[in-house]
C-alpha positions as CSV (number, residue, x, y, z in Angstrom):
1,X,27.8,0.0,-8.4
2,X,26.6,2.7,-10.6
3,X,23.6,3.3,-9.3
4,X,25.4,3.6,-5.9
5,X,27.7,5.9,-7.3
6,X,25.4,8.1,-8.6
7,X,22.0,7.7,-6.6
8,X,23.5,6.9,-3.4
9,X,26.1,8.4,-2.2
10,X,25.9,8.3,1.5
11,X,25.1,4.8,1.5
12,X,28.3,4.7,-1.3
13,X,30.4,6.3,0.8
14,X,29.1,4.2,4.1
15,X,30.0,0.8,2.7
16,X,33.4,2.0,1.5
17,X,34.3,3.0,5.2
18,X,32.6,0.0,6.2
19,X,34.7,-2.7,4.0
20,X,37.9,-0.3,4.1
21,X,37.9,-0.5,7.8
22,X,37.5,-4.3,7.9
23,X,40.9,-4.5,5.3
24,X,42.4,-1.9,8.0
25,X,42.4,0.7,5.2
26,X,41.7,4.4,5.0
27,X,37.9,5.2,3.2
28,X,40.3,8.1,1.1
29,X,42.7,5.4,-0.2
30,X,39.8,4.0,-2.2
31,X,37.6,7.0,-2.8
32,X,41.0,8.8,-4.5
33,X,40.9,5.7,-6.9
34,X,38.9,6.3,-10.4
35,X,35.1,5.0,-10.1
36,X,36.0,2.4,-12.2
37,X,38.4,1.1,-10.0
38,X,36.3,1.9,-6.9
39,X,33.7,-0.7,-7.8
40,X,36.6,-3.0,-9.3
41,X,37.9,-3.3,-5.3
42,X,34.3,-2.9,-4.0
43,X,32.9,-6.2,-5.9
44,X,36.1,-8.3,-4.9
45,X,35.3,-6.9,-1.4
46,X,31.9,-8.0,-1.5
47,X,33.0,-11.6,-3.5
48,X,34.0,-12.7,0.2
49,X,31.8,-14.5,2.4
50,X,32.6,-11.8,5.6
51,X,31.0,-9.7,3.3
52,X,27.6,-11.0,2.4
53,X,25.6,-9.0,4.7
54,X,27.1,-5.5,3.5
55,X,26.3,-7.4,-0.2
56,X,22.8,-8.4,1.2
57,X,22.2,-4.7,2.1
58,X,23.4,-3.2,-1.6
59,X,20.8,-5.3,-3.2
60,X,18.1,-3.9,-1.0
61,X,18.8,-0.6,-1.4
62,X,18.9,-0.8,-4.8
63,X,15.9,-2.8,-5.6
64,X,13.8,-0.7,-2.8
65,X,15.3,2.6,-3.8
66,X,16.5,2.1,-7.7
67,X,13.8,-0.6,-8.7
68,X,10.9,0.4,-6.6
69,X,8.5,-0.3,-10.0
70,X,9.3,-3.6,-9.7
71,X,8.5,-3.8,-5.7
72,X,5.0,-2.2,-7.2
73,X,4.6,-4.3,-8.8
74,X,5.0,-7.4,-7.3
75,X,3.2,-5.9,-4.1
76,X,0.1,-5.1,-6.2
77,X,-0.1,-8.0,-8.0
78,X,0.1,-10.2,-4.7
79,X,-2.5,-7.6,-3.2
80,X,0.4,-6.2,-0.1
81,X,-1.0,-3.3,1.0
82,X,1.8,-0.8,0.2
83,X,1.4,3.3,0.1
84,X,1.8,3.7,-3.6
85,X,6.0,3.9,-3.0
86,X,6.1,0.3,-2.1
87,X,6.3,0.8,1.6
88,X,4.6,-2.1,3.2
89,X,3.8,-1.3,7.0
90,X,3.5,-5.1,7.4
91,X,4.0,-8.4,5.3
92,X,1.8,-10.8,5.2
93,X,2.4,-14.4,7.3
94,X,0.9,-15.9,4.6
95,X,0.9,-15.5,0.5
96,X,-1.6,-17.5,-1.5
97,X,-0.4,-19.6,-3.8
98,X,-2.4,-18.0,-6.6
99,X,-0.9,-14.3,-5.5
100,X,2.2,-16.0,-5.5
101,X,1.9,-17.3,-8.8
102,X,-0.1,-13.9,-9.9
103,X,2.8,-12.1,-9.0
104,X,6.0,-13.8,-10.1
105,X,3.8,-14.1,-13.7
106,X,3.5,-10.1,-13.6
107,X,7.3,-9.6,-12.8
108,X,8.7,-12.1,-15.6
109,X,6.1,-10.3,-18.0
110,X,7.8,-6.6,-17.4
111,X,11.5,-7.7,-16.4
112,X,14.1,-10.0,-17.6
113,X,14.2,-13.2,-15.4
114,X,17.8,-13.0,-13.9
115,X,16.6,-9.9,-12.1
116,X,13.2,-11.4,-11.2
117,X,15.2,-13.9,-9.7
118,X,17.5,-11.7,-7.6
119,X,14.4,-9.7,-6.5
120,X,12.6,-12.6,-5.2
121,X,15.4,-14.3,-3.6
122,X,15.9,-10.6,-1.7
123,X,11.9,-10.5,-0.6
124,X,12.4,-14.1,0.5
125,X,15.2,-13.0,2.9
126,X,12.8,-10.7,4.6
127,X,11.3,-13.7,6.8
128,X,12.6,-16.4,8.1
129,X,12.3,-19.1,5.6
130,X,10.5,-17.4,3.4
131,X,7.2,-18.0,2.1
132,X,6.6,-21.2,1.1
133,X,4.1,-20.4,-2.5
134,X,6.7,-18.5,-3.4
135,X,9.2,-21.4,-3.2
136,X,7.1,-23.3,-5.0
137,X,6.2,-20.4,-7.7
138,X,9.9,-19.7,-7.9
139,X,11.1,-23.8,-8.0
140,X,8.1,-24.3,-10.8
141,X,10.6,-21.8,-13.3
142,X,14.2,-23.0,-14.5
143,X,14.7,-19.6,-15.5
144,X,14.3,-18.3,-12.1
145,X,17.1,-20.6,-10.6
146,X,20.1,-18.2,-9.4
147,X,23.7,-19.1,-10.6
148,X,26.6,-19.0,-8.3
């Protein structure tokens, strides 16, 4: 939430309106509140399950905007094409298992494994079913298992 806070705003401010609208609430009567209390009421906004695409879409936009290293790297070490930002005209149908494994062994080695895990659960969501080496990279690593 901090980074959304602070990085961005618009996007911020768009999900507020978005969620306050849905509790049939004015965007000012949470955007008065302190920041601390704005993310308190934004996270048991987005605990629901009505929620979980406006959720989905605060993940992506922070690890495409606030963790785009991490995108980087991930992309380059499964050889995606990407512009040097991590923008990826078009993903591949198909990942090799070894760039699969290439690539989850690259992210655990530079960032903690709870993150890793978020990150490759969100990349996952961006086909239909995924990509099935990266199932099997991600099954093959206890530490990679996302708790409810």
């Amino acid at each position: 939430m901090t980074y959304m806070q602070n990085d961005q705003r618009a996007a911020y401010k768009a999900v507020i309106e978005s969620l306050a609208a849905g509790r049939k609430l004015r965007p000012a009567f949470v955007l008065e509140k302190s920041r601390a209390k704005q993310a308190e009421w934004l996270l048991e906004q987005l605990n629901t399950r009505a929620n979980e695409g406006v959720t989905a879409q605060i993940f992506q936009i922070w690890l495409l905007k606030g963790q785009s290293q991490m995108l980087i790297t991930f992309l380059d070490a499964a050889q995606i094409a990407h512009d040097g930002k991590g923008e990826v005209t078009e993903l591949p149908e198909v990942i090799d298992d070894d760039k699969a494994e290439a690539s989850v062994t690259a992210l655990l080695a530079a960032y903690p494994a709870q993150q890793v895990a978020l990150y490759l659960h969100m990349f996952q969501e961006q086909r239909p079913g995924g990509w099935d080496s990266l199932t099997k990279a991600i099954a093959a690593r206890p530490e990679l298992k996302l708790e409810a």
